[in-house]
N, C-alpha and C positions, 0 to 999 in steps of 0.2 A: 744122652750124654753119659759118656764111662769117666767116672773116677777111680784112679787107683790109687793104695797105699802099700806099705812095707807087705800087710797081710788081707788086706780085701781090698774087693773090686767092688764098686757102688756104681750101679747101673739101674735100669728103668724095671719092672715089675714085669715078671712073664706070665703068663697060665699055669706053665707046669710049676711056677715055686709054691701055691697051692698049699702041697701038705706041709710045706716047711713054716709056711704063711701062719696057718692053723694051728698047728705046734706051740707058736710062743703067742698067739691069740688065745686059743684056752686056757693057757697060764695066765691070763688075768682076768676071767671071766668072775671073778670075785674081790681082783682088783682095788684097794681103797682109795689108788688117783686118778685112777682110770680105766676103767673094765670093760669088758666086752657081756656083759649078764645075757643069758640065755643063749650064749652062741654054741652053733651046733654046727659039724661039718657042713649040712647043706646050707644055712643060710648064710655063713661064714666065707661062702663064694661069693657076697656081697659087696664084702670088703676087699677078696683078691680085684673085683671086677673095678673097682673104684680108682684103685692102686694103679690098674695097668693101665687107664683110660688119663689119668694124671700124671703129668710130669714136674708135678711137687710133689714124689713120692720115690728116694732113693733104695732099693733092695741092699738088704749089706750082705755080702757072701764072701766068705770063707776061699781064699783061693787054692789052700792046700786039699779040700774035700767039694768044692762049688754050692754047699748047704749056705744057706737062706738064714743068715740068725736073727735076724732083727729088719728095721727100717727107717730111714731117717724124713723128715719131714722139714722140705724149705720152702715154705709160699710166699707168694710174692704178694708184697705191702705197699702201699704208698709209699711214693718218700723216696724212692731206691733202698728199701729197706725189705726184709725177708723177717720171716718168722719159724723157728725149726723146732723138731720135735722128734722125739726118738725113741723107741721100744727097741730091747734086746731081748733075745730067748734067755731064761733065767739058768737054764745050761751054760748058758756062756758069758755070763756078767764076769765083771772083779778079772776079766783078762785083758783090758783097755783096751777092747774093740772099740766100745761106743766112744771113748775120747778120740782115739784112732781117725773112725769118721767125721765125727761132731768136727772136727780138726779140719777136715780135709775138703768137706764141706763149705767152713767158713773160709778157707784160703781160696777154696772157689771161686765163691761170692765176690770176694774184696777183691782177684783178679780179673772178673768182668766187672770191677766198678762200682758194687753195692759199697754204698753208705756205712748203713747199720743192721745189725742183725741180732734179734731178739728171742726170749723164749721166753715162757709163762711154767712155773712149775708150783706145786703144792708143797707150802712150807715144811707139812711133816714129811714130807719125799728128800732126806738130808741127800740121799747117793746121788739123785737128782741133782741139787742144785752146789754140792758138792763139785759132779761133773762139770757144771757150767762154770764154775768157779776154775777149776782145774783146768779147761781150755781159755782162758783170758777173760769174760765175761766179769760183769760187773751188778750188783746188785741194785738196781734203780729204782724200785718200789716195792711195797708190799699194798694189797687191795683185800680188801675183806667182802667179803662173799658176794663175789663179782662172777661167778663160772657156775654152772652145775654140772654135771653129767648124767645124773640118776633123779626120779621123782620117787617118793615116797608113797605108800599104799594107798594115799589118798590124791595121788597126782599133783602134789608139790613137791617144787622142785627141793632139790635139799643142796643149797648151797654153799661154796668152799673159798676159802681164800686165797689167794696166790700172789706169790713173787715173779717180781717181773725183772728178767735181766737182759744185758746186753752189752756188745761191743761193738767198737766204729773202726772204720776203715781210713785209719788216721796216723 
């Protein structure tokens, strides 16, 4: 499935976006909402592989240059409800791509039907939920150290709290 906007095309994951892929994944490979730690070119073809074998994995590209700046993330939930999530390359934030998609995404949704549509983000991540804010979402909870992503040198997890927001299809 092609989505289009004003300025990108959000379409399925190919092989060759690869080094674009990798580009804004090593830019969080230190991460504090969500990192990629230890990723390296070659094992980083783990994640293209993941990407293009799933179709809850939207590519955002640029249609004036076809680069790869980011990704959005819509899966499917119970409920007739979705869950999305979004990386941009830090080259290209603060240009309101990611509202752009995030946008275009949920018009989507709500025109095959979806319900609700949620997202989970880390309270100190303000652009973040800023963003979600910005596209009509609404602040429904806060959960306290409910997520992790990382263990600690002694293989505990190190847990985070998150805001959980959403919109209906109403």
């Amino acid at each position: 499935m092609i989505i289009e906007t004003e300025r990108l095309i959000l379409r399925m994951f190919e092989n060759s976006d690869y080094d674009d892929l990798f580009e804004y994944l090593v830019q969080r490979e230190n991460d504090e909402f969500e990192g990629y730690p230890g990723i390296t070119y070659e094992n980083g073809k783990e994640h293209l592989s993941y990407r293009v074998q799933s179709d809850e994995f939207y590519a955002i590209e640029l249609k004036e240059n076809c680069k790869v700046i980011g990704n959005i993330y819509c899966g499917k939930r119970d409920f007739e409800s979705r869950e999305v999530g979004y990386i941009i390359n830090k080259n290209y934030q603060c240009h309101g791509y990611a509202s752009e998609a995030l946008s275009a995404v949920i018009r989507k949704c709500f025109n095959n039907g979806i319900h609700r549509i949620y997202a989970e983000c880390d309270p100190r991540n303000i652009c973040s939920w800023k963003l979600l804010e910005k596209v009509g979402m609404e602040r429904e909870a806060f959960f306290h150290k409910n997520i992790y992503f990382y263990k600690d040198e002694n293989g505990n997890p190190i847990w985070k709290d998150t805001y959980v927001y959403a919109t209906l299809n109403e």
